[in-house]
C-alpha positions as CSV (number, residue, x, y, z in Angstrom):
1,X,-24.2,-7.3,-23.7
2,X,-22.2,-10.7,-23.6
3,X,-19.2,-12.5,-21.7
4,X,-16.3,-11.9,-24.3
5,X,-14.1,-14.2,-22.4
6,X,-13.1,-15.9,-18.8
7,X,-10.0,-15.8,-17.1
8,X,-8.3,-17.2,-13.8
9,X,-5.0,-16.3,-12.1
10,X,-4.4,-19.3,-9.9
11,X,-1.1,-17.9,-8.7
12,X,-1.4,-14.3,-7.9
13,X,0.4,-11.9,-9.6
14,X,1.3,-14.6,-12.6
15,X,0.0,-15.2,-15.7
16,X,-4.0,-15.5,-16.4
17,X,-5.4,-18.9,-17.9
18,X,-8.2,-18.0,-20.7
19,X,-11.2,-20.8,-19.6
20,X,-13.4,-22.2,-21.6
21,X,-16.6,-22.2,-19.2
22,X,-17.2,-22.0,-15.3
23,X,-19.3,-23.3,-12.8
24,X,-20.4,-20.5,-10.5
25,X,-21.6,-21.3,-7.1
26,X,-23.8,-19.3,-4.6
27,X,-20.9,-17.2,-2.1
28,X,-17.9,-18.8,-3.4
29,X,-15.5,-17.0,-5.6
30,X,-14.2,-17.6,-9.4
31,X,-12.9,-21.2,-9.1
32,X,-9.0,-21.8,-8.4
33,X,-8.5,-17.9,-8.8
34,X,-5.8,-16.4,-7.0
35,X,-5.8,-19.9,-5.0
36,X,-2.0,-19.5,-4.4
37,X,0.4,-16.7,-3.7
38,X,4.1,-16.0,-3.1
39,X,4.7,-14.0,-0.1
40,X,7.8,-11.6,-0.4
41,X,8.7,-13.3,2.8
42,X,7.8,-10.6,5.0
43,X,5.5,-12.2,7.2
44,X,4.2,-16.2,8.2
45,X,1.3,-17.3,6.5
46,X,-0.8,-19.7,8.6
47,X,-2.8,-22.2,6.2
48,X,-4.9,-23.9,9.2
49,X,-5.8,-20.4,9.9
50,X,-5.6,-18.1,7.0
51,X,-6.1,-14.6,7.7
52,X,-6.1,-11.9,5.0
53,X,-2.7,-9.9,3.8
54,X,-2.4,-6.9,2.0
55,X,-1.5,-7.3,-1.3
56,X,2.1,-5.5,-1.4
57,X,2.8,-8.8,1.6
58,X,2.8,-10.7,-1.9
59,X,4.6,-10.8,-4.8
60,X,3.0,-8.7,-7.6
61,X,3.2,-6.4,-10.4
62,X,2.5,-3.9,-8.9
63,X,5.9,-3.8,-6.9
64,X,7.5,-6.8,-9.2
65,X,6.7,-6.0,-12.9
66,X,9.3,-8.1,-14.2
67,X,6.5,-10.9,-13.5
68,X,5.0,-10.1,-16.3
69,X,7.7,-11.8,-18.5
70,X,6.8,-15.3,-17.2
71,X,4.2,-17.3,-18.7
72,X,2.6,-19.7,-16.2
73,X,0.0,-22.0,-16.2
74,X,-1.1,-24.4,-13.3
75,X,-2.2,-27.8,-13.6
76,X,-5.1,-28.0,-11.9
77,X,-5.2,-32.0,-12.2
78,X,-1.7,-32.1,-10.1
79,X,-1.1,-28.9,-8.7
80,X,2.0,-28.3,-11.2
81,X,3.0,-24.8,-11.2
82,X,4.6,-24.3,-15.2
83,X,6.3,-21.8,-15.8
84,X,8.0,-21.0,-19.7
85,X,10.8,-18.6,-19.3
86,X,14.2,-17.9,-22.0
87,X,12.6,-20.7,-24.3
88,X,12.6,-23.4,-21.8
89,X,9.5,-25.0,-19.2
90,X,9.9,-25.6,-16.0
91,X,7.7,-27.6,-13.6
92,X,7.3,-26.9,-10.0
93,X,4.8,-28.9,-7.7
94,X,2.8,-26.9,-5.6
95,X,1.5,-30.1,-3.5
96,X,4.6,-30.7,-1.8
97,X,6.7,-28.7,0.1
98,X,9.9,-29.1,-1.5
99,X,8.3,-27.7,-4.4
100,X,6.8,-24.8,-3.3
101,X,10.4,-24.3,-1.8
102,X,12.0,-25.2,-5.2
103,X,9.6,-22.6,-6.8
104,X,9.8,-19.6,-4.2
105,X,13.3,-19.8,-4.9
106,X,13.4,-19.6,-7.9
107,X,11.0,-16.3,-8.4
108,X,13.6,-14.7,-5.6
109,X,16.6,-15.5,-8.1
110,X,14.2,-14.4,-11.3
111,X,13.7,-11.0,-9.6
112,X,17.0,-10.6,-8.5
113,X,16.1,-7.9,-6.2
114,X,16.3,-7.6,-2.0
115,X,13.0,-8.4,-0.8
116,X,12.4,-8.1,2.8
117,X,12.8,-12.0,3.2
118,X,12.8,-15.7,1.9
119,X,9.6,-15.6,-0.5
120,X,7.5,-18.9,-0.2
121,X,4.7,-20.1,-2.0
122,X,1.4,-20.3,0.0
123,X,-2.1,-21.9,-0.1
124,X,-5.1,-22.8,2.2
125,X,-8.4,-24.7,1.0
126,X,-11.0,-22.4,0.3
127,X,-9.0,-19.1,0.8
128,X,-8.0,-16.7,-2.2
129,X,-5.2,-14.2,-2.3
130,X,-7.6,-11.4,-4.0
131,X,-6.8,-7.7,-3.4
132,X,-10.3,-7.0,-1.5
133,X,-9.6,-10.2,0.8
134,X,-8.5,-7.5,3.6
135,X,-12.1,-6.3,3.7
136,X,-14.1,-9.1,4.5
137,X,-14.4,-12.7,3.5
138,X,-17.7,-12.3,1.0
139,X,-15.6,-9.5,-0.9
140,X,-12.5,-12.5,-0.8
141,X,-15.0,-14.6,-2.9
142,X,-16.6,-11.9,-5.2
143,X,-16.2,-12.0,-8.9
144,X,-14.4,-9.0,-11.2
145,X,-15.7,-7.6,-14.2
146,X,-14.4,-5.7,-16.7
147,X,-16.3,-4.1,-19.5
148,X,-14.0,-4.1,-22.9
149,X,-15.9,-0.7,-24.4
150,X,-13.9,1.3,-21.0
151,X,-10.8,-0.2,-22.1
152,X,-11.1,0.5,-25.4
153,X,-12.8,4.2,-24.7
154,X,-9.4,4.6,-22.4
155,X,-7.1,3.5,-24.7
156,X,-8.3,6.3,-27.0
157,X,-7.9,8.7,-24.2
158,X,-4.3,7.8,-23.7
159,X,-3.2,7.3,-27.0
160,X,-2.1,3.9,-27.5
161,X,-4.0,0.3,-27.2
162,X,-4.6,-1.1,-24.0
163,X,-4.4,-4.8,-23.2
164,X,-7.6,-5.5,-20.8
165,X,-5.3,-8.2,-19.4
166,X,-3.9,-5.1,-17.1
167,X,-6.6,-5.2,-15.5
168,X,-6.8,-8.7,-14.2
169,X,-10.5,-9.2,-14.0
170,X,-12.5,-13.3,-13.9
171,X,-15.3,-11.8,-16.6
172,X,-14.9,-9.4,-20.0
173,X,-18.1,-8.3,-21.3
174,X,-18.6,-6.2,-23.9
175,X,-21.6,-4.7,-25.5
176,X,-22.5,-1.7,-23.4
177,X,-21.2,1.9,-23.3
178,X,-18.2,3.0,-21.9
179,X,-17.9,3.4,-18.1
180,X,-21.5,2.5,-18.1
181,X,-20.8,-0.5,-15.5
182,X,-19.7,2.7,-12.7
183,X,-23.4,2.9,-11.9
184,X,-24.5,-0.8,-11.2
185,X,-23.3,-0.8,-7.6
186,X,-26.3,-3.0,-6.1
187,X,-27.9,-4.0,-9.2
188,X,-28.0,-7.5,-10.3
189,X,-26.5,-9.3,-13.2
190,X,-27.7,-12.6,-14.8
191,X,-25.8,-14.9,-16.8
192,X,-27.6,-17.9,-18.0
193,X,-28.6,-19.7,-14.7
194,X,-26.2,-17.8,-12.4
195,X,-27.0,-14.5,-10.8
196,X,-24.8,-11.8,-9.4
197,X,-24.7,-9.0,-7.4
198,X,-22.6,-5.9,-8.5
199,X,-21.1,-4.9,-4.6
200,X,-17.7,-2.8,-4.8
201,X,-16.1,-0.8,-7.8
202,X,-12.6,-2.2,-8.7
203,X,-10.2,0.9,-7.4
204,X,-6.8,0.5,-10.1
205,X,-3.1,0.0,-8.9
206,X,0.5,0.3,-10.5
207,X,-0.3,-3.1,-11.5
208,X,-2.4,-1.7,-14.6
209,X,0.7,0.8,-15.6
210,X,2.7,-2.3,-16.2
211,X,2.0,-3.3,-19.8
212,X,1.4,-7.6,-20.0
213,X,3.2,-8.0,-23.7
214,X,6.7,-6.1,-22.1
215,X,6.5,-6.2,-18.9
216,X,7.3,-2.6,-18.6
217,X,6.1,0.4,-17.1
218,X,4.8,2.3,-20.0
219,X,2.0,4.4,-18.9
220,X,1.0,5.7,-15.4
221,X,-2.7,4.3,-15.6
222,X,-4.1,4.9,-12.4
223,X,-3.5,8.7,-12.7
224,X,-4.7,8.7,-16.3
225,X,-8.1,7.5,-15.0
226,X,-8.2,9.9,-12.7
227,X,-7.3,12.9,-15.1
228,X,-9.7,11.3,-17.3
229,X,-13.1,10.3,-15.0
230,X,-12.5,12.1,-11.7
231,X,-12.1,8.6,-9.5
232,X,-9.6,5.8,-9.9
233,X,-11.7,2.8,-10.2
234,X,-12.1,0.8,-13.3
235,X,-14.6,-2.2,-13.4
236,X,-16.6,-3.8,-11.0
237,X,-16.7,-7.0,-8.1
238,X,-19.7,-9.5,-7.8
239,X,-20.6,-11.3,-5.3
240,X,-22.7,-15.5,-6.9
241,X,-26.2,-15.1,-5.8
242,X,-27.5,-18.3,-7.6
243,X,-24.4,-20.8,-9.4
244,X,-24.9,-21.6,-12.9
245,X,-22.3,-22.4,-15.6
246,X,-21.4,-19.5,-17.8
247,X,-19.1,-19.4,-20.9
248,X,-17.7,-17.3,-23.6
249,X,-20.7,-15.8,-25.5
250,X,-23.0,-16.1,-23.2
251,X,-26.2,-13.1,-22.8
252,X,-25.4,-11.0,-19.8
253,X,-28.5,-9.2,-18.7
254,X,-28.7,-6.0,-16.1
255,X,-31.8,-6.7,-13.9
256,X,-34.2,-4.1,-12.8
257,X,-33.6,-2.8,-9.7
């Protein structure tokens, strides 16, 4: 099996930025993934002390598909937020505070729908917005993987061709059965230098019924997997045992246990 490709999402819930390598480093998570986050304004967020929200405390697809129509990227060199909406870019910066207000205001006016309060954009050094953040802070800094021959075995069950983007994972591998990766909980995976251990299967949301090309709702994916395997999870979380850089193409081996 090999790494197809790499992706971050330094903004949760916004657009994914395809990488070309990464440096992986013992216990820390996918680099500048989910770093920030826009809250829906329902709660404080405390960046000298960060503690862990759940993920509907955030803008997301989940709740928010209509985010799927922006195309972002984030500049890691400055911290400018770019967003390409209706033709037009629009640059927000994310290290001052009258951008992140500039740019929390404008995703409330883009959604155009009541949300419980003022959104604002958050951050905190060494803290990432991931979904399995609420369970502890070595699952906060794990690593998901997504295996392309289940997307693709899926999309066959369902009918129609299934962007893997849905499913928002750091790593796409391909190379191996379908649903194969179900049964590595506890093994270990090595990429080149860096080694992994497979520690949580990734449970789906309404964020994967929310197609990334339309930004609609065309499918009801989470059920489908569960009419389909009997459980709703769909790819796997690793947790950097040894760093190493990996990139696109790259052998991925399954250790013996």
């Amino acid at each position: 099996m090999f790494v197809d490709c790499l992706k971050r999402y330094p903004v949760k819930g916004l657009s994914p930025e395809p990488l070309p390598s990464v440096l992986l480093r013992e216990a820390q998570g996918f680099p500048l993934d989910r770093a920030f986050a826009i809250t829906d304004g329902s709660f404080e967020f405390d960046p000298d002390n960060p503690a862990p929200e759940p993920k509907t405390k955030f803008l997301m697809l989940a709740k928010y598909e209509r985010l799927a129509q922006l195309k972002t990227r984030l500049i890691e060199q400055t911290s400018e937020l770019e967003i390409e909406h209706d033709e037009s870019t629009i640059r927000f910066d994310l290290a001052t505070e009258d951008g992140k207000e500039t740019a929390a205001s404008f995703m409330r006016d883009f959604l155009g729908v009541p949300l419980p309060g003022m959104p604002k954009v958050v951050h905190a050094p060494g803290h990432q917005f991931t979904d399995v953040s609420v369970h502890s802070i070595a699952l906060m800094r794990s690593i998901s993987f997504i295996n392309l021959a289940t997307v693709r075995d899926l999309g066959e069950r369902v009918g129609m061709e299934l962007d893997p983007v849905r499913f928002r994972a750091n790593v796409y591998f391909d190379g191996l059965p379908a649903w194969s990766e179900m049964e590595w909980l506890g093994r270990h995976i090595r990429i080149g230098d860096a080694r992994l251990k497979v520690v949580r299967r990734t449970k789906r949301c309404a964020a994967t019924s929310v197609n990334p090309a339309t930004a609609e709702r065309d499918i009801n994916l989470p059920l489908q997997i569960r009419d389909y395997v009997n459980h709703g999870d769909l790819g796997v979380y690793a947790e950097v045992l040894t760093g190493g850089e990996i990139r696109p193409g790259d052998k991925m081996e399954l250790e013996d246990q």
